[in-house]
LUMLUM-895538 format. One record per atom (N, C-alpha, C, O): residue number from 1; x, y, z; residue in three letters. Coordinates in Angstrom, 2 decimals. Layout:
LUMLUM-895538
[NUM, [X, Y, Z], "ALA"]
...
end
This chain:
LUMLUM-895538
[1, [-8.86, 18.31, -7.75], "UNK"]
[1, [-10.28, 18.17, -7.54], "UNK"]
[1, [-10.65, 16.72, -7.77], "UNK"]
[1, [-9.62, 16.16, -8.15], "UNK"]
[2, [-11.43, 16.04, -7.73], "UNK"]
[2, [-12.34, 15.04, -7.07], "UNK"]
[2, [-11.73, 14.00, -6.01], "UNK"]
[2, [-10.51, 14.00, -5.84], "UNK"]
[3, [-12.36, 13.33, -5.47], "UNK"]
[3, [-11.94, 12.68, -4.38], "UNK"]
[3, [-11.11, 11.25, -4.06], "UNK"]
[3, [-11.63, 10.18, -4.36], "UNK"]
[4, [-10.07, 11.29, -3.56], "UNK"]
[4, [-9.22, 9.96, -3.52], "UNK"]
[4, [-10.27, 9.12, -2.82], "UNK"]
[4, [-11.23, 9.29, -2.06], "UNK"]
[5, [-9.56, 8.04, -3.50], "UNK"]
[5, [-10.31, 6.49, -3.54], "UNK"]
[5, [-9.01, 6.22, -2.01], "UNK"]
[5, [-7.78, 6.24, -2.02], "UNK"]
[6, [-10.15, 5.96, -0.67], "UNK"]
[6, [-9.38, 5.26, 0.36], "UNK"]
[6, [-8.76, 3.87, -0.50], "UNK"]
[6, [-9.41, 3.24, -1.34], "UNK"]
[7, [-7.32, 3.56, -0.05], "UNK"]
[7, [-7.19, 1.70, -0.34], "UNK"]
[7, [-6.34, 1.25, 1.18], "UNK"]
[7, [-5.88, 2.01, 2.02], "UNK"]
[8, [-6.34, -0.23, 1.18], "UNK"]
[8, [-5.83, -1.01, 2.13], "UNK"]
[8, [-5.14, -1.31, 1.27], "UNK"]
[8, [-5.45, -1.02, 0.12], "UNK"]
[9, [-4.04, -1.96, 1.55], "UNK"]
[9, [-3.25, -3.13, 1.07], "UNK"]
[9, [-3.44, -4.59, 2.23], "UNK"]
[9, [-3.18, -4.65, 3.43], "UNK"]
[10, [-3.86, -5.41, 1.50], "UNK"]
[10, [-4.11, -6.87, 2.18], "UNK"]
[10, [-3.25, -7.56, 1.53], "UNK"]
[10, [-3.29, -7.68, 0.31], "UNK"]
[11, [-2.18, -8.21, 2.46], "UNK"]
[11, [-1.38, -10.02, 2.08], "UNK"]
[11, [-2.32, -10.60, 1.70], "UNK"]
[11, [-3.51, -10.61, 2.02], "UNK"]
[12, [-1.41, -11.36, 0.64], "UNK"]
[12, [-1.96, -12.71, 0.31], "UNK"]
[12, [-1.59, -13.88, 0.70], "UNK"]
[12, [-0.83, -13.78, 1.66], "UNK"]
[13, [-1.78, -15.01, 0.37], "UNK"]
[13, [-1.03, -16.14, 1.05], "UNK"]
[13, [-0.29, -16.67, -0.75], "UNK"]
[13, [0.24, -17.77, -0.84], "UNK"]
[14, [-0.35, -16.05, -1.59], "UNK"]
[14, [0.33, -16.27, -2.46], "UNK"]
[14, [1.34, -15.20, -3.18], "UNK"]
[14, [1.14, -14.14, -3.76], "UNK"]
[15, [2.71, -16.10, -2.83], "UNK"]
[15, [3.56, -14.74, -3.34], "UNK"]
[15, [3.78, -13.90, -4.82], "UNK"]
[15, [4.11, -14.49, -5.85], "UNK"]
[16, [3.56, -12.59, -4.76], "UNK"]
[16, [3.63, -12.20, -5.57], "UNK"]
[16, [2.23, -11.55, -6.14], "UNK"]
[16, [2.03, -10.98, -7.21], "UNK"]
[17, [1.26, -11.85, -4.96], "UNK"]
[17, [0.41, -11.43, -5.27], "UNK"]
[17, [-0.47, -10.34, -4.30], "UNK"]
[17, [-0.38, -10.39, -3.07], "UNK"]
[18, [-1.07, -9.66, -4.80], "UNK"]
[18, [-1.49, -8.51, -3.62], "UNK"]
[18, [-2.61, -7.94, -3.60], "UNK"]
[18, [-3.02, -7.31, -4.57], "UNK"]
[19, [-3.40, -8.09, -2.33], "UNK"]
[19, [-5.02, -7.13, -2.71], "UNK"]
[19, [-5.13, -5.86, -2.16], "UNK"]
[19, [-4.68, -5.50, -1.08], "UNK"]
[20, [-5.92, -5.00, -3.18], "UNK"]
[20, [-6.30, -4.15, -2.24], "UNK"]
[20, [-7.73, -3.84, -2.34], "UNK"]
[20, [-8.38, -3.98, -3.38], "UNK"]
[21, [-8.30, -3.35, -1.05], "UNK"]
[21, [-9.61, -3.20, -0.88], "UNK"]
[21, [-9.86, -1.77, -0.66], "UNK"]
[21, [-9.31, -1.09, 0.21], "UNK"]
[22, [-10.79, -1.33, -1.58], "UNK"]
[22, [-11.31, 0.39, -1.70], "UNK"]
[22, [-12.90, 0.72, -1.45], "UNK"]
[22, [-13.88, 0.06, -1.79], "UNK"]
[23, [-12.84, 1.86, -0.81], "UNK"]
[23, [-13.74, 2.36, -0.53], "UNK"]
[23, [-14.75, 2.68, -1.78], "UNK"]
[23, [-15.45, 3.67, -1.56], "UNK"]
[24, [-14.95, 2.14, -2.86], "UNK"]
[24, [-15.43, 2.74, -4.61], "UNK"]
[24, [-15.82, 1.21, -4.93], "UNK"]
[24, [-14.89, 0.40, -5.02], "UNK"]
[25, [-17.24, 0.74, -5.10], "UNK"]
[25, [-17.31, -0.64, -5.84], "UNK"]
[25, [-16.54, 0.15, -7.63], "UNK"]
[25, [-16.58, 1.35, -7.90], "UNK"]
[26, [-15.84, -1.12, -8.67], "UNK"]
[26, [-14.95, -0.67, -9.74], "UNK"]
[26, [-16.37, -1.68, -10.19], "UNK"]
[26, [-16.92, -1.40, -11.25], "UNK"]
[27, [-16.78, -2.56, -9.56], "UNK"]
[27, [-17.81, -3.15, -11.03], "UNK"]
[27, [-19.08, -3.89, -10.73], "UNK"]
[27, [-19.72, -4.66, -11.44], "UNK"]
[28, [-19.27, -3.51, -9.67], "UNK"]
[28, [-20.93, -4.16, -9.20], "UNK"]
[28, [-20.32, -5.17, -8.90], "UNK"]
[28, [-19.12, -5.29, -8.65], "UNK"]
[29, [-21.35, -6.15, -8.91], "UNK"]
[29, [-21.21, -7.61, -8.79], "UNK"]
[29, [-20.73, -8.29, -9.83], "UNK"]
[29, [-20.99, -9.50, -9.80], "UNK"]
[30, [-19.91, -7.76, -11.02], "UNK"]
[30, [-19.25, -8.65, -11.62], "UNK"]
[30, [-17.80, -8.70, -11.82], "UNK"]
[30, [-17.12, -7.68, -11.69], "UNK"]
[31, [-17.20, -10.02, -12.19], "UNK"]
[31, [-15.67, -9.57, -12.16], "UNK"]
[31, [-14.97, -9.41, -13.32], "UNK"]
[31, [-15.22, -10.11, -14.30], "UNK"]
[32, [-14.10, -8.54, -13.33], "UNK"]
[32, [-12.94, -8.28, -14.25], "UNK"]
[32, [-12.18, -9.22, -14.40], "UNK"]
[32, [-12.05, -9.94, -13.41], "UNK"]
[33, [-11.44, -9.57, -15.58], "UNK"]
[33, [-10.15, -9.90, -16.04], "UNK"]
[33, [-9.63, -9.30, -16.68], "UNK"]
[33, [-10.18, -8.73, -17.63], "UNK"]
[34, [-7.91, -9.16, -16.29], "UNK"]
[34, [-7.27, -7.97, -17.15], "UNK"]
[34, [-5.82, -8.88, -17.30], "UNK"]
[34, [-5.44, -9.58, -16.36], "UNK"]
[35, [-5.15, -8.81, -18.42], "UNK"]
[35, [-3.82, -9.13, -18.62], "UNK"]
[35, [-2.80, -8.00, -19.52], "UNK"]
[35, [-2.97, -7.00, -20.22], "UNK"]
[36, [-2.07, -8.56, -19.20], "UNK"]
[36, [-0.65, -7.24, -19.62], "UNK"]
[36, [-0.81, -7.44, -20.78], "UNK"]
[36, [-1.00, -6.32, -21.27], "UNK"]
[37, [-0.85, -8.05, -21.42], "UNK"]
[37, [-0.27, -7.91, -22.88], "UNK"]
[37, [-2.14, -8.21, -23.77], "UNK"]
[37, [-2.16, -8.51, -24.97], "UNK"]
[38, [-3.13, -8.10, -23.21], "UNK"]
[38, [-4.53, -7.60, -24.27], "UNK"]
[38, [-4.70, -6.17, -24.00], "UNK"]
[38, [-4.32, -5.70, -22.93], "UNK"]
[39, [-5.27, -5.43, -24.92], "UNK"]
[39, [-5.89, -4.50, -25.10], "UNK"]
[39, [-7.14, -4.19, -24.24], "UNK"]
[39, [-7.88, -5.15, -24.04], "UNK"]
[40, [-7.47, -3.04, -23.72], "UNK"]
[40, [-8.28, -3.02, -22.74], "UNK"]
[40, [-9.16, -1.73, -23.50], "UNK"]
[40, [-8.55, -0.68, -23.67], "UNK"]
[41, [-10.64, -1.84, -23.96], "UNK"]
[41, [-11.40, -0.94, -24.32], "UNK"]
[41, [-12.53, -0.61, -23.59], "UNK"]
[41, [-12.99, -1.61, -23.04], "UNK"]
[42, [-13.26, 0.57, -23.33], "UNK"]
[42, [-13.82, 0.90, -22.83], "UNK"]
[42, [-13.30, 1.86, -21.79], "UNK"]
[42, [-12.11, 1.97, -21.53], "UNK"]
[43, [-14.27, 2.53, -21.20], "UNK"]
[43, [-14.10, 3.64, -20.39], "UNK"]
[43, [-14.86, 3.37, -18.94], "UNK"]
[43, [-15.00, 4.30, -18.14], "UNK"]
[44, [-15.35, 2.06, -18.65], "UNK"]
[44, [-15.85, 2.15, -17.56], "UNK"]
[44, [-14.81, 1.81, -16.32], "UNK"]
[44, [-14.04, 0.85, -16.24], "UNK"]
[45, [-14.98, 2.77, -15.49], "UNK"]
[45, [-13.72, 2.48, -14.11], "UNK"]
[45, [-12.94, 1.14, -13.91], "UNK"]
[45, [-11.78, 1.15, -13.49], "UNK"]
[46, [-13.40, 0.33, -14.13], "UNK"]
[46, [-12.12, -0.96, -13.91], "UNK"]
[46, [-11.39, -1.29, -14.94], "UNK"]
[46, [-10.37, -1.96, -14.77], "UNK"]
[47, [-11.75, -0.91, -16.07], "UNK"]
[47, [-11.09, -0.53, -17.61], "UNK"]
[47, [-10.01, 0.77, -17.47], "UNK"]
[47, [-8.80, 0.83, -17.69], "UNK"]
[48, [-10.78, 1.59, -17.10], "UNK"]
[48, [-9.60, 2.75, -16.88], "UNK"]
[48, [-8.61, 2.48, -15.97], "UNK"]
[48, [-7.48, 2.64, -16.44], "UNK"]
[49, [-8.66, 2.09, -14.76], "UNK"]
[49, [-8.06, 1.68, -13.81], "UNK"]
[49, [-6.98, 0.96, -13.99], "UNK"]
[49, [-5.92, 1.22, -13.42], "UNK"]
[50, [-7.18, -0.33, -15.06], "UNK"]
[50, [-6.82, -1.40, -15.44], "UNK"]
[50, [-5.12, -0.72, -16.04], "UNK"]
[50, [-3.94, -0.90, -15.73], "UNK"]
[51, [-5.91, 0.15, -17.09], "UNK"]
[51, [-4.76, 0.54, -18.34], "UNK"]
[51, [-4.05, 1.07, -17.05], "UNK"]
[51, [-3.22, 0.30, -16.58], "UNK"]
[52, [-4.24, 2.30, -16.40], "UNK"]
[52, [-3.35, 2.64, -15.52], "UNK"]
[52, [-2.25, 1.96, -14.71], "UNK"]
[52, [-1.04, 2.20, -14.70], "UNK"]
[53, [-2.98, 1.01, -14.03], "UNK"]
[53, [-1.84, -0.04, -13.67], "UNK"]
[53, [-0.95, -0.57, -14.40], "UNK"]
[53, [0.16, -0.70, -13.90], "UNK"]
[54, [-1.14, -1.01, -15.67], "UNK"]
[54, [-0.70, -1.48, -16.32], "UNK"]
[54, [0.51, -0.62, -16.97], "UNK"]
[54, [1.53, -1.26, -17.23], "UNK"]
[55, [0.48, 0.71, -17.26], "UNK"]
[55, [1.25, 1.77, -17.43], "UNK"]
[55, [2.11, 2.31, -16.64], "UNK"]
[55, [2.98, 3.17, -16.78], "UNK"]
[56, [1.59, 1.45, -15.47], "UNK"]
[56, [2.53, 1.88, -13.44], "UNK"]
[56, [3.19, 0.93, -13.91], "UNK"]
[56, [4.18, 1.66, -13.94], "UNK"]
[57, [3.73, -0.41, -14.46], "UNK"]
[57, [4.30, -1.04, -14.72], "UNK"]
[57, [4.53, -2.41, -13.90], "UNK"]
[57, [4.09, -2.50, -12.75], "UNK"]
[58, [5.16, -3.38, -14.45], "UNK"]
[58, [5.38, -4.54, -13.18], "UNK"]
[58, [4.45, -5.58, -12.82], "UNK"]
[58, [4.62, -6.35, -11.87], "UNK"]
[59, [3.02, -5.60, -13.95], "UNK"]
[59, [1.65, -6.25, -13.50], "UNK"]
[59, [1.78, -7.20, -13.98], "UNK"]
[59, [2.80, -6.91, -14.61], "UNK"]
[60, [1.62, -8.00, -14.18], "UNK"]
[60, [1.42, -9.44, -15.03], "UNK"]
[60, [-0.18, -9.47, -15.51], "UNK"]
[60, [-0.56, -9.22, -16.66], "UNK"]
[61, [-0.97, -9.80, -14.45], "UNK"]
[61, [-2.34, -10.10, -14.27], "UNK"]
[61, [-3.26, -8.94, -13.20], "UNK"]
[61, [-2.61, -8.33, -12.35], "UNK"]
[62, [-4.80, -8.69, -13.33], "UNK"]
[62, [-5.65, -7.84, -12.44], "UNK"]
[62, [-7.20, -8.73, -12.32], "UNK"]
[62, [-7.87, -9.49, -13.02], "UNK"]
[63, [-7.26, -8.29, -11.37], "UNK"]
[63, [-8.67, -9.36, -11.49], "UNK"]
[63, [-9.40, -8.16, -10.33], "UNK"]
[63, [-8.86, -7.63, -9.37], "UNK"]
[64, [-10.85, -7.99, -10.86], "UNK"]
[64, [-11.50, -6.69, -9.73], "UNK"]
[64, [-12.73, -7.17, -10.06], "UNK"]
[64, [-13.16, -7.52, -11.16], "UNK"]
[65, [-13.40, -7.14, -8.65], "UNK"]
[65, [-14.40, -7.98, -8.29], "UNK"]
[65, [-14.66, -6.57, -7.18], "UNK"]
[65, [-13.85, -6.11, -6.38], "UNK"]
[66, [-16.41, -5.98, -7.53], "UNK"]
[66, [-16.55, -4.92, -6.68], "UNK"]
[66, [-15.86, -3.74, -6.12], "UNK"]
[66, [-15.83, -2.65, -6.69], "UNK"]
[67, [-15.30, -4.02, -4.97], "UNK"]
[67, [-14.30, -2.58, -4.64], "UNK"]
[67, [-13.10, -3.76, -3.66], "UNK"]
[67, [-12.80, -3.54, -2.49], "UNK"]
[68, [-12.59, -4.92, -4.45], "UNK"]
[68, [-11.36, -5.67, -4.32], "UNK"]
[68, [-10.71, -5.79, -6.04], "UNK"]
[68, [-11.16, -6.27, -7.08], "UNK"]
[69, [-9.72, -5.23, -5.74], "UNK"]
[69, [-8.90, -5.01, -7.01], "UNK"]
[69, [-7.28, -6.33, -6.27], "UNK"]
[69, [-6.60, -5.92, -5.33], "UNK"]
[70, [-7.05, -7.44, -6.77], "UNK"]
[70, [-6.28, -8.57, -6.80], "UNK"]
[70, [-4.85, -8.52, -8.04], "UNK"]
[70, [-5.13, -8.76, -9.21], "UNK"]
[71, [-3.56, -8.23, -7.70], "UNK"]
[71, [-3.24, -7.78, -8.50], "UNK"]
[71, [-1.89, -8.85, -8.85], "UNK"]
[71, [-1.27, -9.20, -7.85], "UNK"]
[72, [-1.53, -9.23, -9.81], "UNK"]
[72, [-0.16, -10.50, -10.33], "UNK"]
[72, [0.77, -9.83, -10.31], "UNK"]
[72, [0.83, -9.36, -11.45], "UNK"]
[73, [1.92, -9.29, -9.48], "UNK"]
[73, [3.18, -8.82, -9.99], "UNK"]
[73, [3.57, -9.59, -10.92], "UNK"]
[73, [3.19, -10.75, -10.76], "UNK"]
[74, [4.25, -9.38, -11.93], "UNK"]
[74, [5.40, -9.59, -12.94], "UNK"]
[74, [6.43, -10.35, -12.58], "UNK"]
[74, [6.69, -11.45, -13.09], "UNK"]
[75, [7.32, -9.60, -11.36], "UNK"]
[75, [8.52, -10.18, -10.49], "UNK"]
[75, [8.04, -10.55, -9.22], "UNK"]
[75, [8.06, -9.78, -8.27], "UNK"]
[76, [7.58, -11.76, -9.17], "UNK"]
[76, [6.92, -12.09, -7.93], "UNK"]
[76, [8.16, -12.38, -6.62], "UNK"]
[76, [8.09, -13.05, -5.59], "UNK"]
[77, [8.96, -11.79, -7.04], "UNK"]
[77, [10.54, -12.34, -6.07], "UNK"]
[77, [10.94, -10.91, -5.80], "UNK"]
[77, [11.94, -10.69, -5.11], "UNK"]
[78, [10.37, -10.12, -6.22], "UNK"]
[78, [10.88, -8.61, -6.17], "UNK"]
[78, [9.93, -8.16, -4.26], "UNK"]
[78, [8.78, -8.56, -4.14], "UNK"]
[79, [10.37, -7.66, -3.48], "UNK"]
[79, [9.96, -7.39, -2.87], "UNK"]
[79, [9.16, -5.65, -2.68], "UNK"]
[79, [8.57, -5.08, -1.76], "UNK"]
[80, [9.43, -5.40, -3.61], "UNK"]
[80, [9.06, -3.66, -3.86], "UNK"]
[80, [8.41, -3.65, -5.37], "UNK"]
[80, [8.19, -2.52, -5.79], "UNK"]
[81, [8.19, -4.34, -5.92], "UNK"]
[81, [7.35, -4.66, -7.26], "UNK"]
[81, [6.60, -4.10, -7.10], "UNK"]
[81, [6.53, -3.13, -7.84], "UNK"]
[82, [5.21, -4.29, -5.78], "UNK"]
[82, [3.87, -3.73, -5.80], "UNK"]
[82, [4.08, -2.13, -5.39], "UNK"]
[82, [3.00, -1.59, -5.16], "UNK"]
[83, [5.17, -1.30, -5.26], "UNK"]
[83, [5.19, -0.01, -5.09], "UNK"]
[83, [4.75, 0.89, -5.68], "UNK"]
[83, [5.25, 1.20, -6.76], "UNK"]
[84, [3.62, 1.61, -5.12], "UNK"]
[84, [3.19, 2.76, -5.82], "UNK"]
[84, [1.88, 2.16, -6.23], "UNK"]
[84, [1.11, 3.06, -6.60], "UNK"]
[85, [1.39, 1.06, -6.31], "UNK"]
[85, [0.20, 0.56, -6.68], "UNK"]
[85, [-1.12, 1.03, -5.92], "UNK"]
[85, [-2.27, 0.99, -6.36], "UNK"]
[86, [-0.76, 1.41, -4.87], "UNK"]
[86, [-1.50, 2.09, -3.93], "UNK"]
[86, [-2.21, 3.42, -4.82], "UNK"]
[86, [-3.40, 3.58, -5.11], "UNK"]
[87, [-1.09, 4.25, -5.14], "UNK"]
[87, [-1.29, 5.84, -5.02], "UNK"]
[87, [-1.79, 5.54, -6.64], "UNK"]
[87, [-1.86, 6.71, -7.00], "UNK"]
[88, [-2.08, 4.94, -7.57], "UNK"]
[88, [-2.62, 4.64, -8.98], "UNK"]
[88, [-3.78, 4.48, -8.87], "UNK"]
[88, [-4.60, 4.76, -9.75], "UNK"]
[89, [-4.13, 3.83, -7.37], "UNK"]
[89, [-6.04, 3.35, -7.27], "UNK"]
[89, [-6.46, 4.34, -6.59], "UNK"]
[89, [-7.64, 4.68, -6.49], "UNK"]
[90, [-5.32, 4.97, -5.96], "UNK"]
[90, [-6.16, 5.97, -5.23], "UNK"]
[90, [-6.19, 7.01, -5.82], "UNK"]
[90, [-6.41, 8.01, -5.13], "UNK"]
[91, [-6.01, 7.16, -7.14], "UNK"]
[91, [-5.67, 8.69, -8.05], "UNK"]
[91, [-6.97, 8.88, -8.81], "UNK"]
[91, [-7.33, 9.93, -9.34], "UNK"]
[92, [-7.82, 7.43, -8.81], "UNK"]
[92, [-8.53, 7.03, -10.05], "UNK"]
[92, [-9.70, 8.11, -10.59], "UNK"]
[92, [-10.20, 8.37, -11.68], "UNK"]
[93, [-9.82, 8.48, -9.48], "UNK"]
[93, [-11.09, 9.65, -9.72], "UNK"]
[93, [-10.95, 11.17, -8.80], "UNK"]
[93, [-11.82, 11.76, -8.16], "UNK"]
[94, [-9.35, 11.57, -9.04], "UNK"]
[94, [-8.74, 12.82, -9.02], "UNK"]
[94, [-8.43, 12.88, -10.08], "UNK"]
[94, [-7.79, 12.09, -10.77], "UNK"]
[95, [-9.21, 14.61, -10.49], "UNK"]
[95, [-8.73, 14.51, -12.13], "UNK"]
[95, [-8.02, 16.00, -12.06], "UNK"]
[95, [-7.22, 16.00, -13.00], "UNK"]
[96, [-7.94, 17.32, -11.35], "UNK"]
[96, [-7.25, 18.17, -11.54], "UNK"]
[96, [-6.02, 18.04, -10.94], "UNK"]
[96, [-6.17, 18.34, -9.76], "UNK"]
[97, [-4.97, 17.76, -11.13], "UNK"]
[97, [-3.38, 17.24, -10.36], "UNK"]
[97, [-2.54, 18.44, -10.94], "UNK"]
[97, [-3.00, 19.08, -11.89], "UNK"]
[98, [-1.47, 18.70, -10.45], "UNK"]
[98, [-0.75, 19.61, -11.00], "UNK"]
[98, [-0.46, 19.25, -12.38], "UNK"]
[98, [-0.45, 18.11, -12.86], "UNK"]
[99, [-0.12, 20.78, -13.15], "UNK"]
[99, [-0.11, 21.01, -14.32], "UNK"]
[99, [-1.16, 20.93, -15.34], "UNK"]
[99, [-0.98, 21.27, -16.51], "UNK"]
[100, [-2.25, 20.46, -14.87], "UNK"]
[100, [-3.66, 20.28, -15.24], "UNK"]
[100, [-4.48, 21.75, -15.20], "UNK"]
[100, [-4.87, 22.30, -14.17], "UNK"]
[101, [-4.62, 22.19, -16.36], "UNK"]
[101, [-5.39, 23.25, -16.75], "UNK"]
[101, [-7.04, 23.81, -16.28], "UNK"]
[101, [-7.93, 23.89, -17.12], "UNK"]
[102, [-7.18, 24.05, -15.31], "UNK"]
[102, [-8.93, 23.83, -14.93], "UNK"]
[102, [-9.95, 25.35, -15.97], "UNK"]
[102, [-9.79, 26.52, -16.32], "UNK"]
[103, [-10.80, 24.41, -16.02], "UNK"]
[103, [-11.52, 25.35, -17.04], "UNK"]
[103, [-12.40, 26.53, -16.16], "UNK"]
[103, [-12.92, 26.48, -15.05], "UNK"]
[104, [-12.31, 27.60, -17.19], "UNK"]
[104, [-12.92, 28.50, -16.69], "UNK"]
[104, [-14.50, 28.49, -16.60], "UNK"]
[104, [-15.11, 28.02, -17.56], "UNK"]
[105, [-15.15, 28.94, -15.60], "UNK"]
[105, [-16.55, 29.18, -15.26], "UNK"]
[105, [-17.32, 29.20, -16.97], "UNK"]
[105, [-18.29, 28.52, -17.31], "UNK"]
[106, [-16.64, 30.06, -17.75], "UNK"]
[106, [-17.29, 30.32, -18.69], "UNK"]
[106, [-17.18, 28.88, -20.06], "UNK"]
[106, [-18.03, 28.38, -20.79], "UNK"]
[107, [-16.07, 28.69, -19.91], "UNK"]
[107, [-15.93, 27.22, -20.70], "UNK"]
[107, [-17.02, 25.98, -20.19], "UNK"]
[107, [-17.69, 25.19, -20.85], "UNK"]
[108, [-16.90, 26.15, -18.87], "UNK"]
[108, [-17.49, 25.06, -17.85], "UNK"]
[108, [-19.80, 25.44, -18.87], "UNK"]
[108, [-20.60, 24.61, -19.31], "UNK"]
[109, [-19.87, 26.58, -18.80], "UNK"]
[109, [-21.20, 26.88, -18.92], "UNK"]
[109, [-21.39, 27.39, -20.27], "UNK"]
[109, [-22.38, 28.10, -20.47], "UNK"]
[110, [-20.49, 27.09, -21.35], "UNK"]
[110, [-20.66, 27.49, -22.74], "UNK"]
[110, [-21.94, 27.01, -23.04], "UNK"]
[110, [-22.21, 25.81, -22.94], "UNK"]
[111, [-23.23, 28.33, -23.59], "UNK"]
[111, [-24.24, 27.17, -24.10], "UNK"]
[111, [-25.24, 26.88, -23.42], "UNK"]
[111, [-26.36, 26.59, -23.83], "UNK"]
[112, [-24.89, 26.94, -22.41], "UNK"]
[112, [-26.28, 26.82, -21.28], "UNK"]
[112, [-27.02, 28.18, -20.77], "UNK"]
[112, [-27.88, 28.23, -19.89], "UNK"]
[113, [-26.47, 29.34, -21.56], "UNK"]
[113, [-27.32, 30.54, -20.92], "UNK"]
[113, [-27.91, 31.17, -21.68], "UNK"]
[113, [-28.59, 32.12, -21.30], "UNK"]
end
């Protein structure tokens, strides 16, 4: 249940580096900075997003500006580094996936009747 985030993958003219552009602004008009090795708090979508990638492994650097997420491979010589980076942005706001427990009608409305 909820809906995949369309992405492109766009070249860069710098190697090792890769954009992609989504159908979901991640932060209005302002931009993110994210690095591998700080701590990332908060819960708002380019924060969540962020840790995720970062847990897909291989990132160095993220930088997200609206609904362009700019991303630093790690191994910028690796030609398959950015793999799977796709299906992480596009997961971002699917939350029932297999093995995921969905709540019952009555859990869902505890309280409200």
């Amino acid at each position: 249940m909820g809906q995949p985030i369309t992405v492109v993958e766009k070249p860069s003219s710098r190697t090792g580096v890769v954009r992609f552009e989504i159908n979901r602004s991640l932060t209005g008009m302002g931009h993110e900075r994210f690095y591998a090795d700080q701590e990332i708090p908060g819960d708002e979508p380019a924060q969540e997003l962020a840790r995720r990638l970062f847990r897909h492994g291989g990132i160095s650097r993220l930088h997200m500006n609206s609904n362009i997420v700019t991303v630093e491979l790690a191994d910028r010589s690796d030609p398959q580094a950015g793999d799977g980076i796709a299906d992480v942005i596009a997961s971002l706001y699917t939350y029932y996936v297999e093995g995921t427990e969905v709540p019952s009608d009555e859990e869902l409305t505890d309280g409200l009747g």
